[in-house]
C-alpha positions in Angstrom: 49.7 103.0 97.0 50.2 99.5 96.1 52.8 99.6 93.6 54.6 102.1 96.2 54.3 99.4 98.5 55.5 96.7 96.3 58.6 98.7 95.4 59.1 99.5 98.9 59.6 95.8 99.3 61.8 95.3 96.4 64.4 97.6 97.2 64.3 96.4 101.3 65.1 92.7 99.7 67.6 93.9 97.5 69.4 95.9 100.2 68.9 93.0 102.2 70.6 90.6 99.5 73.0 92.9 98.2 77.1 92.5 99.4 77.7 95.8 101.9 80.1 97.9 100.3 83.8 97.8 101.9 84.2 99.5 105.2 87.2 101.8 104.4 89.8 101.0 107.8 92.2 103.0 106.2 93.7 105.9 105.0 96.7 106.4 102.2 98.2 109.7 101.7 101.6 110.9 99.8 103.9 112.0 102.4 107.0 113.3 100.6 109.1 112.5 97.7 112.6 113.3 96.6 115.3 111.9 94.2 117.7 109.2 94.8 120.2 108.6 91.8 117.8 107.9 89.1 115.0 106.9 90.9 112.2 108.9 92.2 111.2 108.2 95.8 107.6 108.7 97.3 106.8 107.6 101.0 103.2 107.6 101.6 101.5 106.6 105.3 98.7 104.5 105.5 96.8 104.9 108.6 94.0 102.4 110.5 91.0 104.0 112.2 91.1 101.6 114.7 94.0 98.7 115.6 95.1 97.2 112.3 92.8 94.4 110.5 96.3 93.6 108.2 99.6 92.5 109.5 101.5 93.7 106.0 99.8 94.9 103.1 102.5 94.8 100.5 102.1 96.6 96.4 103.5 98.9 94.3 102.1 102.0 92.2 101.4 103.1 88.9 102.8 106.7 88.2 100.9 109.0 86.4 101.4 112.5 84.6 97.5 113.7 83.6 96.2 110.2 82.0 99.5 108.8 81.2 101.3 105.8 83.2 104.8 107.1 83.4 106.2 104.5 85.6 105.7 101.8 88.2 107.4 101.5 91.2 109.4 99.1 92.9 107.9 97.0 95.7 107.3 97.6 99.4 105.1 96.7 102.6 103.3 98.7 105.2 103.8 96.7 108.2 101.7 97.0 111.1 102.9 95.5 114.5 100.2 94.8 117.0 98.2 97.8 118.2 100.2 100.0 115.8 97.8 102.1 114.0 100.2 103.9 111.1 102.5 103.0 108.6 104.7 104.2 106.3 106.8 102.6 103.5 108.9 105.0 100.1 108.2 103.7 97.1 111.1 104.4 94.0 110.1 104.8 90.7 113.1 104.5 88.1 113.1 107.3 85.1 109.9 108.9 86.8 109.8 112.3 86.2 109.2 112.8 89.7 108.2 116.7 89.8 105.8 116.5 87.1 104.1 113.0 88.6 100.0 114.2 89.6 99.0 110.8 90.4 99.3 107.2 91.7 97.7 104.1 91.6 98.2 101.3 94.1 98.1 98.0 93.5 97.7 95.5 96.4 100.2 92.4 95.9 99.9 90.5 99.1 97.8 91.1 102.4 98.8 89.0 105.7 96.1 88.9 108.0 97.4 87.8 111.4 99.5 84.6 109.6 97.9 83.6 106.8 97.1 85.8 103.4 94.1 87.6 102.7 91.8 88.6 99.6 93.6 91.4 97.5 90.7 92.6 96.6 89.1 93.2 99.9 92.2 94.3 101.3 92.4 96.8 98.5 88.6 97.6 99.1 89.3 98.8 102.7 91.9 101.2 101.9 90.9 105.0 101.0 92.2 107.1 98.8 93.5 110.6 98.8 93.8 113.6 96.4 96.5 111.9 94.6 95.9 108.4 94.8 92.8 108.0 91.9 92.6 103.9 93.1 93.8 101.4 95.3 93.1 97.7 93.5 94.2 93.9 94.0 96.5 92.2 91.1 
């Protein structure tokens, strides 16, 4: 009963200690894609559960067919205006094979919260993934 006890305790204080794990505020999904000369376009939506924490989160994606990178897209920004809750920004690829692409990757560049810039990191921590996006991560 003791040593139950005594571990009891050690978990509760390393709980206690322990960072909390990212509250995911939002959702990114793959909304369409197409072709656009030799580039191949993908918008994806990224929607808040509540009134957006970020002003702009801005990155770009690493394509993927099975394990293989393929490609990396070109830049863009989700920008939220106040009380705006979704987003939605096309991301273009150059020489992606676009129909065989199974997977994405995004990588957080910058993160504006209110006027100044935030943690990549934690901005990339707070973003959840669908079936095609394996991870979202800072630079």
């Amino acid at each position: 009963m003791r040593v139950t006890t005594n571990l009891m305790a050690a978990a509760m204080f390393f709980a206690a200690v322990s960072p909390a794990a990212p509250e995911t505020l939002y959702n990114l999904e793959r909304k369409e894609t197409g072709l656009r000369e030799y580039y191949c376009q993908a918008t994806f939506e990224l929607t808040s559960q509540q009134a957006s924490r970020f002003a702009d989160i801005n990155g770009f994606f690493y394509v993927f067919v099975g394990n293989e990178q393929v490609g990396r897209s070109k830049g863009a920004s989700f920008r939220f205006d106040e009380g705006v809750k979704s987003a939605s920004a096309t991301f273009e690829t150059p020489n992606a094979p676009c129909d065989d692409i199974d997977g994405y990757v995004f990588v957080v560049g910058a993160c504006m919260e209110g006027r100044r810039f935030a943690d990549r990191n934690e901005c990339a921590a707070t973003i959840g993934t669908g079936r095609l996006i394996k991870e979202t991560r800072g630079r």
